[in-house]
C-alpha positions in Angstrom: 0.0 0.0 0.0 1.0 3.1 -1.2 2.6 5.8 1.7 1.2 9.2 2.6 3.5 11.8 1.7 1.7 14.2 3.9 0.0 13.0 7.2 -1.3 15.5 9.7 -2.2 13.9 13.2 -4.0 15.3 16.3 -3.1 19.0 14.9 -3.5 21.8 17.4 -2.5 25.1 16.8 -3.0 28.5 18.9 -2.8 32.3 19.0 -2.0 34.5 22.1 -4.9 37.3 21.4 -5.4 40.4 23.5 -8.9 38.7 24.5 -7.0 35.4 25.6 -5.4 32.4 23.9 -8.0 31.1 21.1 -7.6 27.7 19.4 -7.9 27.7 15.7 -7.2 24.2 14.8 -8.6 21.9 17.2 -7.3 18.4 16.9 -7.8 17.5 13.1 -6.4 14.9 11.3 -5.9 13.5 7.4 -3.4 12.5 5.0 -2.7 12.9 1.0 -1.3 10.8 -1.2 1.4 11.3 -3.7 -0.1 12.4 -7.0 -3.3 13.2 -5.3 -5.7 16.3 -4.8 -7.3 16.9 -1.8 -9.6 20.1 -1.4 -10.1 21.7 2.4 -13.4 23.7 2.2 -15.6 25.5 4.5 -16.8 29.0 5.2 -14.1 32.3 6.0 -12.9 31.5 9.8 -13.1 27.5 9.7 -9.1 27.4 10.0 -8.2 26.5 6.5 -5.5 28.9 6.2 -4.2 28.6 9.8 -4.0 24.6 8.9 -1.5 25.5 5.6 0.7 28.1 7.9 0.8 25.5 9.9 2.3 22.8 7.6 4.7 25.5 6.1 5.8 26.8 9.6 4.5 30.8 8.7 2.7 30.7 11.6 2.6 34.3 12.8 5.5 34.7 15.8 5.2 34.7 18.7 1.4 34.4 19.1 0.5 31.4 16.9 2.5 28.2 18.3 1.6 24.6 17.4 0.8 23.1 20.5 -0.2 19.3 19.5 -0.2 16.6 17.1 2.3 15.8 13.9 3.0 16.9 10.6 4.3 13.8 8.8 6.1 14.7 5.9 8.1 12.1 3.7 8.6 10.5 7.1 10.0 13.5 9.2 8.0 15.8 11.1 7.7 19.2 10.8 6.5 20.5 14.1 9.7 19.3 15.1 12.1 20.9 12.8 14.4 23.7 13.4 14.0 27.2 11.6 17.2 26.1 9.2 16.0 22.9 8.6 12.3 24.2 7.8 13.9 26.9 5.0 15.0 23.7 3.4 11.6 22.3 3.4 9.7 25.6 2.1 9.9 26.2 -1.8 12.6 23.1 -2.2 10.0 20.1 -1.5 6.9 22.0 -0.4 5.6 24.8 -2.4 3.0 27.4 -1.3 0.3 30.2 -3.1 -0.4 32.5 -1.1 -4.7 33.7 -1.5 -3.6 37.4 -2.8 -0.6 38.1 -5.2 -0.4 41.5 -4.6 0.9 40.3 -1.0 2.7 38.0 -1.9 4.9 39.3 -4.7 7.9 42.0 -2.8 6.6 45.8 -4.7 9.9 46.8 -5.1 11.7 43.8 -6.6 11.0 42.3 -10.0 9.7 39.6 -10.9 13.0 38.2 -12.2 14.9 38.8 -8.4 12.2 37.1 -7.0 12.1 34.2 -9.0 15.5 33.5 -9.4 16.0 33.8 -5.3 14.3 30.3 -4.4 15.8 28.7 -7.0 19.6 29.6 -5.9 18.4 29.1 -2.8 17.9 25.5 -3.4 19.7 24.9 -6.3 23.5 24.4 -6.5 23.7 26.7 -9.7 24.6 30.1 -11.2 22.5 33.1 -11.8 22.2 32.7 -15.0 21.4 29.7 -15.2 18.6 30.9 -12.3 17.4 33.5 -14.9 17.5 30.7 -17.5 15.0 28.1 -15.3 13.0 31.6 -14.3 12.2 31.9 -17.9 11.1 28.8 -18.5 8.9 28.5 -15.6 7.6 31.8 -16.4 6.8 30.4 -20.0 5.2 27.3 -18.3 2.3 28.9 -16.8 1.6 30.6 -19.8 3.1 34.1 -19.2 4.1 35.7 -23.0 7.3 37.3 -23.3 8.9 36.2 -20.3 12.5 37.3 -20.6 10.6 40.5 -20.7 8.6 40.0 -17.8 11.7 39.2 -15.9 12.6 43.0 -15.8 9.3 43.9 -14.6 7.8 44.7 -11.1 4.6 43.0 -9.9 2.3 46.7 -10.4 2.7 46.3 -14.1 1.1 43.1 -14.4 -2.5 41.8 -14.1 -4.2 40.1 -11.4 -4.4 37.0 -13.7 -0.6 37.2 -14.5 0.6 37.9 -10.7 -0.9 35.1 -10.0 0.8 33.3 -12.9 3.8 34.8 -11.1 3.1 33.3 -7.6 2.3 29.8 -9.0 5.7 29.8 -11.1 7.6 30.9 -7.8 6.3 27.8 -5.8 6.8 25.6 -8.5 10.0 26.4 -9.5 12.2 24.2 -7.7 9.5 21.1 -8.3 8.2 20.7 -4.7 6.3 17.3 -3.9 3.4 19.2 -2.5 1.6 22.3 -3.3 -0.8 24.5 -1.2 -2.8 26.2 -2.9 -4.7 28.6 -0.7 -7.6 30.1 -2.8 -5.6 30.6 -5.4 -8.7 32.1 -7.4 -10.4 34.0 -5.0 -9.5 37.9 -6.7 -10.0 36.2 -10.1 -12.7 36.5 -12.8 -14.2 33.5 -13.5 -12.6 32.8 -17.0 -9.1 33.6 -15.3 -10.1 30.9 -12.6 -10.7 28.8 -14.7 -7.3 28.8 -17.0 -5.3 29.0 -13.3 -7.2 25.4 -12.3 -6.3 24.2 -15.3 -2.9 25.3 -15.3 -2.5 23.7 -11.9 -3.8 20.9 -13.1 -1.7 20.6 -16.0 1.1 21.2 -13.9 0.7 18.8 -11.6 0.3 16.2 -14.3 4.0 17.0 -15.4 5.4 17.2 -12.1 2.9 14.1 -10.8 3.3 16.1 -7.2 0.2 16.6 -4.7 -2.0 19.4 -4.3 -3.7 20.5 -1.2 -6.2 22.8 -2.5 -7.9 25.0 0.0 -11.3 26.9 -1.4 -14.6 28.0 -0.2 -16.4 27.3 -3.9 -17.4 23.6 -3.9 -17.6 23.8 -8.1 -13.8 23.9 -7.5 -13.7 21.1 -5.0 -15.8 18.9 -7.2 -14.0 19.9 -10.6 -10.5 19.3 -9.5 -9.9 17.0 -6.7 -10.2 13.3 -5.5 -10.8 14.4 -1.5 -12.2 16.9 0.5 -12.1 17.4 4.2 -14.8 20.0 5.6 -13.7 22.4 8.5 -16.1 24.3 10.2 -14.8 26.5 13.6 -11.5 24.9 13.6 -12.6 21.0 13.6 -13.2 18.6 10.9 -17.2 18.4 10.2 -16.4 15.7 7.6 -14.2 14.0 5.5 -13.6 11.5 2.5 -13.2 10.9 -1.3 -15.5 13.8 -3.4 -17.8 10.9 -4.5 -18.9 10.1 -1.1 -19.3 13.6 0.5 -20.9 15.0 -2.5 -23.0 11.7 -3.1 -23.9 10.9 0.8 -23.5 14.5 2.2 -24.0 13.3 6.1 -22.9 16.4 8.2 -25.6 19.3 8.7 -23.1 21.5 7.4 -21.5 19.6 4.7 -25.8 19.5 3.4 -26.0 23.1 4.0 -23.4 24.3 2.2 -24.3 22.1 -0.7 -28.1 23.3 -0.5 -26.7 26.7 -1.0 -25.5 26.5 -4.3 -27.1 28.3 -6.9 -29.3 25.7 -9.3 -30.6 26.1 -13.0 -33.5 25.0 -12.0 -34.8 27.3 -9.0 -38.0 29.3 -9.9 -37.7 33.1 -10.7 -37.4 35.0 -8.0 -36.8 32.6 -5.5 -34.8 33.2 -2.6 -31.3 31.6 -2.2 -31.2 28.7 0.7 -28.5 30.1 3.3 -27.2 29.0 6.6 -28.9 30.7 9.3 -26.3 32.6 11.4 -22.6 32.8 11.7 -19.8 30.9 12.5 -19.0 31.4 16.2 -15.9 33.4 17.7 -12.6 31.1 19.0 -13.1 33.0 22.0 -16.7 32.1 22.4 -16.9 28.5 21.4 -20.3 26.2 22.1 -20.3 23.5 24.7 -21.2 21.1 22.2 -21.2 20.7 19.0 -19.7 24.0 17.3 -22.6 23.6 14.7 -25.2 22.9 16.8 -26.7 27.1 17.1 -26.7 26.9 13.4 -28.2 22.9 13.2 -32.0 22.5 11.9 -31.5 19.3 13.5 -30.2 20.1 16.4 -31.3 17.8 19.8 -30.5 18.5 23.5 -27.3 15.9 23.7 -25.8 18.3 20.7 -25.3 21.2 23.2 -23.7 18.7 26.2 -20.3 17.6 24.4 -18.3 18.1 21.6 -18.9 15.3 19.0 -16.2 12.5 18.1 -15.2 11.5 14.2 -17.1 8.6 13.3 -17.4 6.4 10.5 -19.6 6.8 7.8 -18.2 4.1 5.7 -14.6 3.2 4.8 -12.7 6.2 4.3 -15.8 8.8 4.7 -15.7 10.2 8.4 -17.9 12.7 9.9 -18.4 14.5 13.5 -22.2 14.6 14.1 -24.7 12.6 17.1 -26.9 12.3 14.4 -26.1 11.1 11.4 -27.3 8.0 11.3 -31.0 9.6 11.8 -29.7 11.8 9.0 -28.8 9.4 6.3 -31.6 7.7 7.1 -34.0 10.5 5.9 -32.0 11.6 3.3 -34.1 12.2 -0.2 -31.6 11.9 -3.1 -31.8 15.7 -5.6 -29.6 15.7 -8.7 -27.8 19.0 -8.2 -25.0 19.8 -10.9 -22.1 21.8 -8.8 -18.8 21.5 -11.1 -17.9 19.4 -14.4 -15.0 17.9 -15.7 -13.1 17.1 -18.9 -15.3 14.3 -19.0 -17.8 14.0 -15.9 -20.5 15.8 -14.2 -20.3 15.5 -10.6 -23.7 15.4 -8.4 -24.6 15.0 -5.0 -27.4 14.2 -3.2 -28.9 16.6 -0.8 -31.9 16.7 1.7 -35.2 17.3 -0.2 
């Protein structure tokens, strides 16, 4: 059987606030595969982003610290690593997209000086020869001229191209694993669109991993195998696309799905949202972190926090009720994303 190359175990991570020390990843746990996609969705303030910081080691110091659990990578674990040790990690055999270029990509250096500093960073070679690979990469992802481009600062391009830009930096030294967090979020959709294909593309070349982390679950289903669904720091659920879009079993996981648009909805017919918000670190339920939010919400939801349990082999969820859930479940053809050559549906509550 085939090795993880990434495997995240128990994963805690927290942030000294001026309110008080706030958990943002609570104890969460999965694993990719080499070659493989795995998309992390959920809405703004789930802990996507802290979980990729925390992989990469950009947690903001002092105040975030990982406190618990493993990061597994090729066998060695990250959370142990020093600072030295981690720089060899970062660009060389893990690459990262950051979810806005502009911040990203240094205003006052061009894009040629920081291209070429990863690669000599890693790489035993000359600057020219940097500038050389640079080019290439730059032509790679589909950027015209790019000996030109080279000379340029990141002000004189567009958002499509700095992004361009940003995926060429973390690919440019052929990591194993990329994180992409929201790497289309500033885009218009027919930018989005060549960027997941690009990625896509590139990953094919390179046959490295992706961790994709979105909040548009057309993506998820369009471009990956896996998706894990965070909600308030915790996993809500997990497993392959097929079975979370096919057998949606967390309250959330169904309410986010409900949510997307459909050809079909009458004229002038209100959107289905989730009631409410998702609730401050610092002012966390008792129970279930979903449960203010849950339409199916019982009394036991509100006395403990939920454990992951087993929906089938390899589909895990965190829910009292899901069994009751699955039970009633009424199965609704809803199109949310196509492939090359597949539609993807799931089923949904009716």
């Amino acid at each position: 059987m085939q090795e993880p190359l990434l495997t995240i175990s128990n994963l805690v991570t927290e942030f000294d606030t001026d309110e008080g020390r706030v958990r943002a990843v609570d104890n969460i746990s999965f694993s990719i595969n080499p070659g493989e996609t795995l998309g992390i969705v959920g809405e703004s303030g789930c802990g996507k982003s802290v979980t990729a910081q925390s992989i990469m080691r950009l947690l903001p110091q002092p105040m975030g610290q990982i406190v618990g659990g493993q990061i597994l990578f090729q066998g060695r674990d990250l959370v142990g690593l020093s600072i030295a040790e981690m720089q060899k990690v970062r660009g060389a055999r893990i690459g990262m997209v950051f979810q806005e270029p502009m911040t990203a990509l240094n205003p006052v250096h061009t894009i040629g000086r920081q291209l070429t500093e990863g690669i000599l960073l890693h790489k035993p070679i000359t600057k020219d020869q940097a500038i050389r690979e640079a080019i290439v990469m730059l032509d790679k992802v589909g950027i015209p001229s790019p000996d030109i481009r080279m000379t340029e600062y990141p002000h004189q391009l567009s958002g499509g191209m700095r992004q361009r830009v940003v995926i060429a930096m973390a690919l440019a030294c052929q990591p194993s694993l990329l994180i992409a967090d929201e790497p289309t979020t500033a885009l218009d959709v027919t930018i989005q669109a060549q960027i997941l294909e690009l990625i896509k593309e590139l990953q094919n070349q390179m046959g490295m991993a992706v961790m994709l982390i979105t909040h548009d679950l057309g993506v998820i289903a369009e471009t990956c195998s896996s998706v894990v669904v965070m909600y308030a720091g915790k996993i809500a659920e997990k497993g392959s696309v097929y079975d979370v879009f096919d057998r949606p079993t967390h309250p959330y996981t169904r309410g986010l799905l409900e949510s997307i648009p459909r050809l079909d909805t009458p004229p002038k017919s209100k959107l289905t949202i989730i009631p409410g918000m998702v609730p401050g670190l610092l002012d966390l339920p008792k129970g279930c972190r979903f449960e203010n939010r849950c339409r199916y919400r019982k009394d036991g939801c509100t006395v403990a926090p939920p454990q992951i349990d087993t929906v089938a082999p390899g589909h895990e969820v965190s829910c009292y009720e899901w069994r009751d859930l699955k039970a009633n479940t009424v199965a609704i053809d809803v199109v949310v994303g196509s492939g090359d050559s597949t539609t993807y549906k799931m089923s949904a509550i009716a």
